[in-house]
PDB file with SEQRES, HELIX, SHEET and CRYST1 records, atoms N, CA, C and O in Angstrom:
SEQRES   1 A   74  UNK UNK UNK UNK UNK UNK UNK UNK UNK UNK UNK UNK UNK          
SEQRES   2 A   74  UNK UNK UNK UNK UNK UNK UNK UNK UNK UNK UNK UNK UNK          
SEQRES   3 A   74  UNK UNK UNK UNK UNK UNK UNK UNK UNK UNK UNK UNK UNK          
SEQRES   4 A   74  UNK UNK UNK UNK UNK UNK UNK UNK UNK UNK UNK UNK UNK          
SEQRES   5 A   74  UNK UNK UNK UNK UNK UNK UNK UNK UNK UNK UNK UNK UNK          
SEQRES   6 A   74  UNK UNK UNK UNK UNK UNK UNK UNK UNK                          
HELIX    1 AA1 UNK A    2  UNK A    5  1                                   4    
HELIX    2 AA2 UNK A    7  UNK A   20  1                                  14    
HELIX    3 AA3 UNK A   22  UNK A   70  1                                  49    
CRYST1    1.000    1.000    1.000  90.00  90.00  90.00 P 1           1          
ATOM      1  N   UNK A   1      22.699 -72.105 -53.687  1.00  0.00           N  
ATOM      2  CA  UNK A   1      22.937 -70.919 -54.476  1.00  0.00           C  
ATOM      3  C   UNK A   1      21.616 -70.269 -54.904  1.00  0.00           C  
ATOM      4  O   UNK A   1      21.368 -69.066 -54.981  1.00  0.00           O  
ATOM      5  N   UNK A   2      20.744 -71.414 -55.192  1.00  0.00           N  
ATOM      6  CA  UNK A   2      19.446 -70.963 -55.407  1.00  0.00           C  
ATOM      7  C   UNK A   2      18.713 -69.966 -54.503  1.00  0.00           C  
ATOM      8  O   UNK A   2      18.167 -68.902 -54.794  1.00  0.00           O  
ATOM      9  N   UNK A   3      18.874 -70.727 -53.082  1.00  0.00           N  
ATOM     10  CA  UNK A   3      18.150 -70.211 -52.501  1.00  0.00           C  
ATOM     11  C   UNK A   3      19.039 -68.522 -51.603  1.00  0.00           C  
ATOM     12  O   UNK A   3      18.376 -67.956 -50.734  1.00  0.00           O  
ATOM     13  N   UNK A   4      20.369 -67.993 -51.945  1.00  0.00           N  
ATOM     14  CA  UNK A   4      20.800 -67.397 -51.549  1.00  0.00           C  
ATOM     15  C   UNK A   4      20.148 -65.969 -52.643  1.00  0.00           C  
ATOM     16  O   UNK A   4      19.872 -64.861 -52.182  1.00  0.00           O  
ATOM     17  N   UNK A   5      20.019 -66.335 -54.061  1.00  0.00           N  
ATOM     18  CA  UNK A   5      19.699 -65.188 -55.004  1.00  0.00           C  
ATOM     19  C   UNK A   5      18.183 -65.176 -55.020  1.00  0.00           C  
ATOM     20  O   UNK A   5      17.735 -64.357 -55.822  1.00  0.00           O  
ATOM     21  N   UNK A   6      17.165 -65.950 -54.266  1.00  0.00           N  
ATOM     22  CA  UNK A   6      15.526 -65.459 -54.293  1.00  0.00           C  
ATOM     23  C   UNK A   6      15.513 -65.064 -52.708  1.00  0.00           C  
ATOM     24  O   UNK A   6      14.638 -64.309 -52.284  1.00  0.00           O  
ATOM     25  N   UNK A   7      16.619 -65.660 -51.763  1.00  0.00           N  
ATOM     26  CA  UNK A   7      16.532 -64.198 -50.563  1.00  0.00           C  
ATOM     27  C   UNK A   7      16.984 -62.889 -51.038  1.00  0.00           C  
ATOM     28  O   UNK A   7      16.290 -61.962 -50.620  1.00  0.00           O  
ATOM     29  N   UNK A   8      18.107 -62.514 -51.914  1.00  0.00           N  
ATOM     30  CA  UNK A   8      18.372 -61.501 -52.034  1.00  0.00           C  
ATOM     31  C   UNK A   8      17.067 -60.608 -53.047  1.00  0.00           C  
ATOM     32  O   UNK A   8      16.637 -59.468 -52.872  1.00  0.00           O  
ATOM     33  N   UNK A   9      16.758 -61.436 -53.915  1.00  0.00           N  
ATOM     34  CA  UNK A   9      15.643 -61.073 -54.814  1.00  0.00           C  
ATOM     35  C   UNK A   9      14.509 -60.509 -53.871  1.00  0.00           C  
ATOM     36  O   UNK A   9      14.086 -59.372 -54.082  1.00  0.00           O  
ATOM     37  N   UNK A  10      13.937 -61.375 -52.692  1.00  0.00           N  
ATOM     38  CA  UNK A  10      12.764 -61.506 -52.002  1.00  0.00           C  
ATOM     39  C   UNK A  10      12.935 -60.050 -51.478  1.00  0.00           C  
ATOM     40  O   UNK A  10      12.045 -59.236 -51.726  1.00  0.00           O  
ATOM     41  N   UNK A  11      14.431 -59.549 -50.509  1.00  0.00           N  
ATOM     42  CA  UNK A  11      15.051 -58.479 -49.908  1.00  0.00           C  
ATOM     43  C   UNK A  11      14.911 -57.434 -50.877  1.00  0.00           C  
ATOM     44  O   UNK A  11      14.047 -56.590 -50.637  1.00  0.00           O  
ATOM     45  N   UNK A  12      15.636 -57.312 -52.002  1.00  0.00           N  
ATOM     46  CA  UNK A  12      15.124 -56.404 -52.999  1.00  0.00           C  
ATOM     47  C   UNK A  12      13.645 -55.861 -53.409  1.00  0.00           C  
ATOM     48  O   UNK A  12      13.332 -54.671 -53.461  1.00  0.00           O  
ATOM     49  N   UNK A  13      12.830 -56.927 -53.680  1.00  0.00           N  
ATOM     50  CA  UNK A  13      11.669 -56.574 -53.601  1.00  0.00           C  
ATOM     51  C   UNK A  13      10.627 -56.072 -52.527  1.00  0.00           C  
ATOM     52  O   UNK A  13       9.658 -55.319 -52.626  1.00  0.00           O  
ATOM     53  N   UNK A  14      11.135 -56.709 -51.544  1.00  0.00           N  
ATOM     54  CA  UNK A  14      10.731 -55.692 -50.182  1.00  0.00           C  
ATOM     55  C   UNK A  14      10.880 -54.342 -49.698  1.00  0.00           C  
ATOM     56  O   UNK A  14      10.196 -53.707 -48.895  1.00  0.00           O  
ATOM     57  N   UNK A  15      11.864 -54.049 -50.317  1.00  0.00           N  
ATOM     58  CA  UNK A  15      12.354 -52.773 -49.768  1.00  0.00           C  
ATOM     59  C   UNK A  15      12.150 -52.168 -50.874  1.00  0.00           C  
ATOM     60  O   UNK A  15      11.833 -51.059 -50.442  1.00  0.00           O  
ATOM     61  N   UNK A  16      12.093 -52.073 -52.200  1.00  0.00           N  
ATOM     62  CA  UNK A  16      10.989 -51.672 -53.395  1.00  0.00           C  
ATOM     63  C   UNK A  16       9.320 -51.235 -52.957  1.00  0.00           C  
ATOM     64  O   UNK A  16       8.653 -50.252 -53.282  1.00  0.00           O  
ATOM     65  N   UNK A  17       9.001 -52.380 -52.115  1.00  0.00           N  
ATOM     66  CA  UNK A  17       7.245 -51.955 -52.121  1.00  0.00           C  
ATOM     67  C   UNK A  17       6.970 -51.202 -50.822  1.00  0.00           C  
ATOM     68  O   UNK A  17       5.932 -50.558 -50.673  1.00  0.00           O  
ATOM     69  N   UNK A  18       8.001 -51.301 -49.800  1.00  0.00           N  
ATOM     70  CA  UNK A  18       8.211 -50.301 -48.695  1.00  0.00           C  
ATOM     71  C   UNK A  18       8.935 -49.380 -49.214  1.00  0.00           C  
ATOM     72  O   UNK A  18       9.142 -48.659 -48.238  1.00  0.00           O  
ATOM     73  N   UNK A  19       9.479 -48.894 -50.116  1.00  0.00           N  
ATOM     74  CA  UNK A  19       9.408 -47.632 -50.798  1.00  0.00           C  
ATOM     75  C   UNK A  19       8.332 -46.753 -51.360  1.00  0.00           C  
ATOM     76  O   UNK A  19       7.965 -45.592 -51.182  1.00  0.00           O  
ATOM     77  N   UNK A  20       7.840 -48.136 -52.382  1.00  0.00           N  
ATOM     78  CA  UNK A  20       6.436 -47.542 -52.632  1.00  0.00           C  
ATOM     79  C   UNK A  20       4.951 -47.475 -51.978  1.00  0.00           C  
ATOM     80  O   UNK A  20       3.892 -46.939 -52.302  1.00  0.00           O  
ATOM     81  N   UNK A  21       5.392 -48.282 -50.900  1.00  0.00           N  
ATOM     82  CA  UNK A  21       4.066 -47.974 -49.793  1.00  0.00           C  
ATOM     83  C   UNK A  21       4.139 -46.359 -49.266  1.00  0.00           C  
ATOM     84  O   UNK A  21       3.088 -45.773 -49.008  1.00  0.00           O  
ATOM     85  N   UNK A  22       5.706 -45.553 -49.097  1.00  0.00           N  
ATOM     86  CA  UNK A  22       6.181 -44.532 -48.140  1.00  0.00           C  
ATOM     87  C   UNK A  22       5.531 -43.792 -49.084  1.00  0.00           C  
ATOM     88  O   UNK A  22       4.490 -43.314 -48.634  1.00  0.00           O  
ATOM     89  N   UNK A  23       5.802 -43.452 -50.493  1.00  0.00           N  
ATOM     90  CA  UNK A  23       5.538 -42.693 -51.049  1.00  0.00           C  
ATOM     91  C   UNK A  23       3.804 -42.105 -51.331  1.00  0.00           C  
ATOM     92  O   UNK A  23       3.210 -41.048 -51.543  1.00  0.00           O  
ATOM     93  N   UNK A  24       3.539 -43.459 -51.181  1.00  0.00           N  
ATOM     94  CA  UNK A  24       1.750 -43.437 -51.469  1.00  0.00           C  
ATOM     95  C   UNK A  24       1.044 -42.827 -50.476  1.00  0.00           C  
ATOM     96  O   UNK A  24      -0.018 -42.220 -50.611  1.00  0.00           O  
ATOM     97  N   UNK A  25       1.939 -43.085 -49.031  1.00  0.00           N  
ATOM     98  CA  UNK A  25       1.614 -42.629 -47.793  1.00  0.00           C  
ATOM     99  C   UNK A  25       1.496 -41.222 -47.772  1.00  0.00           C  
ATOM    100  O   UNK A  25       0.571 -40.428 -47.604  1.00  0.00           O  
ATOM    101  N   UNK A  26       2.644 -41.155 -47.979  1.00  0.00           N  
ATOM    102  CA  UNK A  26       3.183 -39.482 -48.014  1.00  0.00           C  
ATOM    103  C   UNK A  26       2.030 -38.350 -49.065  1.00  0.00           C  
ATOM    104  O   UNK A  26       1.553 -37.216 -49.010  1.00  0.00           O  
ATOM    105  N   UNK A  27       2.025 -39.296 -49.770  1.00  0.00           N  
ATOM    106  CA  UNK A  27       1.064 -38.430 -51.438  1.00  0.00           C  
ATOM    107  C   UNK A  27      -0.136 -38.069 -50.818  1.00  0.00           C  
ATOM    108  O   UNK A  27      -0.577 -36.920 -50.785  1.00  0.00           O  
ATOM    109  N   UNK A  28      -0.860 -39.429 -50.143  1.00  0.00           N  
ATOM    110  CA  UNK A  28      -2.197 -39.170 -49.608  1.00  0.00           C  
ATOM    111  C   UNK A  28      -2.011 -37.996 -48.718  1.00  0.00           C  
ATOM    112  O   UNK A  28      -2.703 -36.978 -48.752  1.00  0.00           O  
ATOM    113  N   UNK A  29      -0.783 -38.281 -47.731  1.00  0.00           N  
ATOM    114  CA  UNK A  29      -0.894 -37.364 -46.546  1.00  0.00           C  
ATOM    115  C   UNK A  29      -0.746 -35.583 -46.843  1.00  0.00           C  
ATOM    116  O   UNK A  29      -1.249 -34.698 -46.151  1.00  0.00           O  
ATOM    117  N   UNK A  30       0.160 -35.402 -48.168  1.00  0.00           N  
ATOM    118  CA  UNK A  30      -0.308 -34.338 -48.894  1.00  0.00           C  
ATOM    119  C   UNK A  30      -1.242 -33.905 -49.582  1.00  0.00           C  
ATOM    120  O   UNK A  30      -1.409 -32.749 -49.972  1.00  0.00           O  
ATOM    121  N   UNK A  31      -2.085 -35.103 -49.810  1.00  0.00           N  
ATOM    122  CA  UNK A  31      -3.516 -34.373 -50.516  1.00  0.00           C  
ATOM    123  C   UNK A  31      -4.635 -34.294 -49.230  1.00  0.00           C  
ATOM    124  O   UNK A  31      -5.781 -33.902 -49.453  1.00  0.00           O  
ATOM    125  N   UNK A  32      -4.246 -34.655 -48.021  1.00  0.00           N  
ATOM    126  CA  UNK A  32      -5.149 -34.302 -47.007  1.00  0.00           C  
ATOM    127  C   UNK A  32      -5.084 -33.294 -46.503  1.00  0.00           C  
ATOM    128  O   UNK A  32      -5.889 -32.363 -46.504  1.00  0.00           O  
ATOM    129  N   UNK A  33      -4.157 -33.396 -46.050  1.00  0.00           N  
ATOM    130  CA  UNK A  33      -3.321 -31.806 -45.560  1.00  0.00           C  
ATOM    131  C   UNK A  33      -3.713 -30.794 -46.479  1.00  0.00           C  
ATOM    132  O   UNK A  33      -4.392 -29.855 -46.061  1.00  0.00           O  
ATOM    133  N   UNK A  34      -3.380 -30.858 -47.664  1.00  0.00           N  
ATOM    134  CA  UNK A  34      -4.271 -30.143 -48.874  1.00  0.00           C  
ATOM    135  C   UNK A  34      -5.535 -28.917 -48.798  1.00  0.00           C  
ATOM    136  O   UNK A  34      -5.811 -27.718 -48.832  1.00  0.00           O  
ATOM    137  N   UNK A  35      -6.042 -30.377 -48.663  1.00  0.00           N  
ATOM    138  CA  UNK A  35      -7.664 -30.317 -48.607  1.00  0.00           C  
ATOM    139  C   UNK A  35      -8.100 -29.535 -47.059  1.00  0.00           C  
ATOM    140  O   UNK A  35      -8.777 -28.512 -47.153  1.00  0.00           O  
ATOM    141  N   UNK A  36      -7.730 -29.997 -45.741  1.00  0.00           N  
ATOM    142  CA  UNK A  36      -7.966 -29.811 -44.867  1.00  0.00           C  
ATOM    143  C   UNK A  36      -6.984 -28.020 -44.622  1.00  0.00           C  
ATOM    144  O   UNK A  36      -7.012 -27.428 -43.543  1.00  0.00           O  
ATOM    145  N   UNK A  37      -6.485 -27.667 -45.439  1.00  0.00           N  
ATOM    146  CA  UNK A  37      -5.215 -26.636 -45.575  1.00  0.00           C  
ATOM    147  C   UNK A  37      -6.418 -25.515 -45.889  1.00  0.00           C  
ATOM    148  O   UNK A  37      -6.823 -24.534 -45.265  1.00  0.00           O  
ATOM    149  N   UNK A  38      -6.898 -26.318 -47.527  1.00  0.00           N  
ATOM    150  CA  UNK A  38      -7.903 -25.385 -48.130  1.00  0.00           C  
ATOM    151  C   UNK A  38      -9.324 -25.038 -47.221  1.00  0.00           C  
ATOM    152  O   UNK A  38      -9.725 -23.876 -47.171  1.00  0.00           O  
ATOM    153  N   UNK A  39      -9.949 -25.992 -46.605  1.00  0.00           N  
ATOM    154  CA  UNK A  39     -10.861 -25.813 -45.886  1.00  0.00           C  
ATOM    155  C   UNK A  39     -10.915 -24.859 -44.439  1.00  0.00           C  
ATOM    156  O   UNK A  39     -11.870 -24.212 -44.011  1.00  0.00           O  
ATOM    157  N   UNK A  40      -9.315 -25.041 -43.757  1.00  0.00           N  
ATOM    158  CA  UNK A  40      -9.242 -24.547 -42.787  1.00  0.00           C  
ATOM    159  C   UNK A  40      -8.998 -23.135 -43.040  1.00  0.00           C  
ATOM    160  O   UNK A  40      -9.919 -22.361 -42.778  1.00  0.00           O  
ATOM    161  N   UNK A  41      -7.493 -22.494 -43.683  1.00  0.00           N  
ATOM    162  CA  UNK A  41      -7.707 -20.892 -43.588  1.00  0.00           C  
ATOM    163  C   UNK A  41      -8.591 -20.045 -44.049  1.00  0.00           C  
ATOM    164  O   UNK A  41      -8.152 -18.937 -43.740  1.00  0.00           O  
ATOM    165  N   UNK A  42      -9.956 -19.871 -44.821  1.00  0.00           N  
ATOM    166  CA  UNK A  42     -11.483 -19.408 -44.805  1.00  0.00           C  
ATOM    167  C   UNK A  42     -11.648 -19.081 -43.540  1.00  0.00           C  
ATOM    168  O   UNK A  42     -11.653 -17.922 -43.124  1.00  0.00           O  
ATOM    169  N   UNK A  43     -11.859 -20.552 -42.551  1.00  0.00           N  
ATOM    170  CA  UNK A  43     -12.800 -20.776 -41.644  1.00  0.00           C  
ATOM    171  C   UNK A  43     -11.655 -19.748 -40.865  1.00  0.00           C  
ATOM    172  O   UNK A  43     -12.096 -18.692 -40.412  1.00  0.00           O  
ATOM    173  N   UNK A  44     -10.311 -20.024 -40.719  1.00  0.00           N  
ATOM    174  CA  UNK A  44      -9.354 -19.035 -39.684  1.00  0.00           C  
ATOM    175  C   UNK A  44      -9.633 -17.624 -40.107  1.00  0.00           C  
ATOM    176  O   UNK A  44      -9.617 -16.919 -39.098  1.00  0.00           O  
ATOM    177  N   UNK A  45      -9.862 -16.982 -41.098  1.00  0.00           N  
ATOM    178  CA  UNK A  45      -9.905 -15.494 -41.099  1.00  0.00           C  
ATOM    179  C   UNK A  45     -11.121 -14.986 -41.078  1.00  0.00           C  
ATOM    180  O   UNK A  45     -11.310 -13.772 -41.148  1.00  0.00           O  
ATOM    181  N   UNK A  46     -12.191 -15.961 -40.969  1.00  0.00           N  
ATOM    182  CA  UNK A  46     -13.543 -15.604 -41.135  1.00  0.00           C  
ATOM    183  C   UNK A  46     -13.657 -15.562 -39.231  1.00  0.00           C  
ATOM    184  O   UNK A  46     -14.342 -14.680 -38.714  1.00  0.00           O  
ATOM    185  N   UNK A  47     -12.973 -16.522 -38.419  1.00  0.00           N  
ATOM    186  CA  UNK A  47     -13.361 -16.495 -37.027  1.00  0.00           C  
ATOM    187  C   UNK A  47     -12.178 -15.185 -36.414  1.00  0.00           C  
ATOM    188  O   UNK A  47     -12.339 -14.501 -35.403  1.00  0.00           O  
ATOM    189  N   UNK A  48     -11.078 -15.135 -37.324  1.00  0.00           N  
ATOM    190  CA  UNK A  48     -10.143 -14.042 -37.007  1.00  0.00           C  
ATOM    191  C   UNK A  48     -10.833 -12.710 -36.934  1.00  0.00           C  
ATOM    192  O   UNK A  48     -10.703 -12.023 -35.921  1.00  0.00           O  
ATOM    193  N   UNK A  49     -11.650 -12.256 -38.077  1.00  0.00           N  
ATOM    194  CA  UNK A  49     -12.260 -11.095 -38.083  1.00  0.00           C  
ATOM    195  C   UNK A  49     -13.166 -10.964 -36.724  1.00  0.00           C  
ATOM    196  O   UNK A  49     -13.086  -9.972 -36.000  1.00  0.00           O  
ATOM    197  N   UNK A  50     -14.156 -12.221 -36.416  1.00  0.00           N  
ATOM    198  CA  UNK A  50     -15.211 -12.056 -35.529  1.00  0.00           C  
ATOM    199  C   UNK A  50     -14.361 -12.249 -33.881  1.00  0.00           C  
ATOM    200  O   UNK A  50     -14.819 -11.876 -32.801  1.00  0.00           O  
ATOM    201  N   UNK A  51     -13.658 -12.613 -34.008  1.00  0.00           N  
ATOM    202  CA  UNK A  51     -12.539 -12.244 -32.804  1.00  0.00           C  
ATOM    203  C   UNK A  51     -12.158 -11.092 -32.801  1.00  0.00           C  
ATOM    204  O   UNK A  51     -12.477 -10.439 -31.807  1.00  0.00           O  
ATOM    205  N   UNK A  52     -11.535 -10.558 -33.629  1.00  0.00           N  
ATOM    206  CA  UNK A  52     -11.077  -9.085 -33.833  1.00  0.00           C  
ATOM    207  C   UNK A  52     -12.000  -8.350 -33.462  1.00  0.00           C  
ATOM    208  O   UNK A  52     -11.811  -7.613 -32.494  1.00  0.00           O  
ATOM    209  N   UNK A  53     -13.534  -8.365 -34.297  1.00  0.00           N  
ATOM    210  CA  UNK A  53     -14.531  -7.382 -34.166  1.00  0.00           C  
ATOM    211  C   UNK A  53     -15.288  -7.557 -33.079  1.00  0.00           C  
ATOM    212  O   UNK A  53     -16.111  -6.663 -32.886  1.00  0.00           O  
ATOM    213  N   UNK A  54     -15.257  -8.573 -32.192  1.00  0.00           N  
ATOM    214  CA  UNK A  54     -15.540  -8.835 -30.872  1.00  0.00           C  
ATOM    215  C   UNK A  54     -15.052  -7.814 -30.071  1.00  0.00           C  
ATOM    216  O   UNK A  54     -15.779  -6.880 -29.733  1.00  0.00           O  
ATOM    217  N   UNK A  55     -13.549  -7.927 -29.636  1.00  0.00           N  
ATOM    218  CA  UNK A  55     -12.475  -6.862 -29.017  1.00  0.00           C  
ATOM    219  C   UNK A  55     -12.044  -5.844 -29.639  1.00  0.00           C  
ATOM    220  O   UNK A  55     -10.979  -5.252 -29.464  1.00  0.00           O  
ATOM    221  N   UNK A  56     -13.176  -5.549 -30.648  1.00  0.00           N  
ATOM    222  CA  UNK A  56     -13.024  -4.294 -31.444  1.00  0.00           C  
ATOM    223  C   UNK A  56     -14.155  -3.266 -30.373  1.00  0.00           C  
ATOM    224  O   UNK A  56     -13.996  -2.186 -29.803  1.00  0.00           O  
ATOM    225  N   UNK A  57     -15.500  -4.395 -30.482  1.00  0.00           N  
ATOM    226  CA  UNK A  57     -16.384  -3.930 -29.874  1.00  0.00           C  
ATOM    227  C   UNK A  57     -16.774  -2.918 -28.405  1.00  0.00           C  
ATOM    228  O   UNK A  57     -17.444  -1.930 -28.106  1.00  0.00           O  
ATOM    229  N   UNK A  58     -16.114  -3.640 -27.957  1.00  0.00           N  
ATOM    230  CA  UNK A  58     -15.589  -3.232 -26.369  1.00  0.00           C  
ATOM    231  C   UNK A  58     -14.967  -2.100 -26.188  1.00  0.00           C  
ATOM    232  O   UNK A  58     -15.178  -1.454 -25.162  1.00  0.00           O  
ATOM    233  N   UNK A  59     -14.187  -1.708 -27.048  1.00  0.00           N  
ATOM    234  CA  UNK A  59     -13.783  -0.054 -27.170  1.00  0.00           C  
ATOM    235  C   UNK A  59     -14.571   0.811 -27.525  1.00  0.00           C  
ATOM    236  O   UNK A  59     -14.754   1.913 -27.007  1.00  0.00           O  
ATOM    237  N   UNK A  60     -15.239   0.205 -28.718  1.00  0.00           N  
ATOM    238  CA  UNK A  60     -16.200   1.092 -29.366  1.00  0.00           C  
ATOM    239  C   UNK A  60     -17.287   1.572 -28.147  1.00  0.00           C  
ATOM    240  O   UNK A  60     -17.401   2.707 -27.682  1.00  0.00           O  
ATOM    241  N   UNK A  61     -18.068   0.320 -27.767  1.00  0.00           N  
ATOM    242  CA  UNK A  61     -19.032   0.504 -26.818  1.00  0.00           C  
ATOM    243  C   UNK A  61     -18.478   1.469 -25.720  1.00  0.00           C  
ATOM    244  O   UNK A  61     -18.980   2.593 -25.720  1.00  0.00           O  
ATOM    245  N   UNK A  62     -17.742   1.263 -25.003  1.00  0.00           N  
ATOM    246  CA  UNK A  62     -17.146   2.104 -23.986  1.00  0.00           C  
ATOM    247  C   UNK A  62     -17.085   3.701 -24.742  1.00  0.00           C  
ATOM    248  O   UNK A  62     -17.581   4.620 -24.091  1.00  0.00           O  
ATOM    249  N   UNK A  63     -16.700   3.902 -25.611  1.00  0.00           N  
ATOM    250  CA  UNK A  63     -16.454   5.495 -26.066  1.00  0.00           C  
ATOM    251  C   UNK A  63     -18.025   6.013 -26.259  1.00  0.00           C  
ATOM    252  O   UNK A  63     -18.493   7.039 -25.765  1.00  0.00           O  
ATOM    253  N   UNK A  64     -18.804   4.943 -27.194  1.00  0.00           N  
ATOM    254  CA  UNK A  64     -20.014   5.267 -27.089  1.00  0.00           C  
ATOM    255  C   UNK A  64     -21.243   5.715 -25.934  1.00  0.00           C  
ATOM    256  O   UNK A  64     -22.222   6.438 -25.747  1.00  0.00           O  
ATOM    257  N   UNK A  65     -20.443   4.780 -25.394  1.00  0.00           N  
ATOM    258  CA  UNK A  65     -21.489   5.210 -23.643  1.00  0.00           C  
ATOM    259  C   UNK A  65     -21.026   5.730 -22.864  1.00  0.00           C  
ATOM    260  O   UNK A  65     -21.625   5.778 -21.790  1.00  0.00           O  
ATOM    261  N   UNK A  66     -19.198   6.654 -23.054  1.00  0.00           N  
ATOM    262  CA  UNK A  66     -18.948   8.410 -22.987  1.00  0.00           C  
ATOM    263  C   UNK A  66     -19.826   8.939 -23.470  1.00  0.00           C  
ATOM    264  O   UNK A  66     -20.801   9.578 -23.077  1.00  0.00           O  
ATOM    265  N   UNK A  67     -19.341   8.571 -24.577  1.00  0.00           N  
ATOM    266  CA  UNK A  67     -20.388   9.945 -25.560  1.00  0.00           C  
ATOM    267  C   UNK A  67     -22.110  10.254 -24.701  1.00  0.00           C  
ATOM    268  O   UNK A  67     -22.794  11.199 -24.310  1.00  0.00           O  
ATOM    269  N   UNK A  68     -22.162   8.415 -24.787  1.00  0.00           N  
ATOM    270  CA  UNK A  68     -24.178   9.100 -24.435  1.00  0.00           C  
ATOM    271  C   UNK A  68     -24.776   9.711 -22.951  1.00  0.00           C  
ATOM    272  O   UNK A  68     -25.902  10.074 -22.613  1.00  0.00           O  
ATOM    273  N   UNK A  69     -23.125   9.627 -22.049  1.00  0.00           N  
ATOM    274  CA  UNK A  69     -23.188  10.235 -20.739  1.00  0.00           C  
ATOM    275  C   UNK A  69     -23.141  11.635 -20.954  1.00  0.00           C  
ATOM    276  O   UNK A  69     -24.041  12.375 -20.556  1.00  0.00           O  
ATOM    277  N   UNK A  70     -21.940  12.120 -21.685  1.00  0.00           N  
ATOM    278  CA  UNK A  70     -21.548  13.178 -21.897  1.00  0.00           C  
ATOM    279  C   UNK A  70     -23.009  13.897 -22.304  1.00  0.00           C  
ATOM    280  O   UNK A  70     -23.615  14.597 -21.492  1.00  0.00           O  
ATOM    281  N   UNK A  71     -23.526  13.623 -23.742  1.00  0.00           N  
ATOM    282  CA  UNK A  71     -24.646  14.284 -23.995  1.00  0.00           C  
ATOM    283  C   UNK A  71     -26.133  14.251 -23.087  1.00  0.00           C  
ATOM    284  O   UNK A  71     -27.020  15.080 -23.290  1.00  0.00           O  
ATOM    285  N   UNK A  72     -26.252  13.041 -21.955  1.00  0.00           N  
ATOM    286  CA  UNK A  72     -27.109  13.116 -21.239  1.00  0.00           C  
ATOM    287  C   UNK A  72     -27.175  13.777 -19.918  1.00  0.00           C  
ATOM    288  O   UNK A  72     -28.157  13.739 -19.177  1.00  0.00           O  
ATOM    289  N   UNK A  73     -26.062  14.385 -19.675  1.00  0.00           N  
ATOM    290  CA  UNK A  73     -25.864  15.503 -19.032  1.00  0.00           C  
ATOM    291  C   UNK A  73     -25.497  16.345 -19.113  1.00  0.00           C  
ATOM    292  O   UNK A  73     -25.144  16.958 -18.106  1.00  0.00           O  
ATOM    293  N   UNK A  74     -25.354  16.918 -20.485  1.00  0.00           N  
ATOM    294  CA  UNK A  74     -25.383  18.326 -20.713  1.00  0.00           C  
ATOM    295  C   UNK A  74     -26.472  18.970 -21.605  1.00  0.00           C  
ATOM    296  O   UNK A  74     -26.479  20.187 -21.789  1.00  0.00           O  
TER     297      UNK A  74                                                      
END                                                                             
């Protein structure tokens, strides 16, 4: 009898600290994500713009070197 209520005890308590292992898991894995959340969208709209203004460029240049044809032959 003894030993039927410190398996069930032992079972109980197992599945208690694999509860609280999941949770600790999870907590960290939200404060990384977090962190790595905060660090990353900066760096995304700062390389978004220089992407943008990259293939911004290319139009610009092209109209510009109309323009400097246009005025170098007339």
């Amino acid at each position: 009898m003894l030993t039927l209520l410190m398996t069930i005890l032992f079972c109980w308590l197992f599945f208690k600290v694999l509860k609280l292992a999941f949770r600790v898991t999870w907590g960290a894995a939200k404060i990384l994500a977090s962190v790595l959340f905060i660090a990353a969208v900066p760096l995304l709209i700062v390389c978004l713009l220089f992407a943008g203004g990259l293939v911004l460029l290319v139009p610009v240049a092209l109209v510009a070197a109309a323009f400097g044809l246009l005025k170098a032959c007339t």
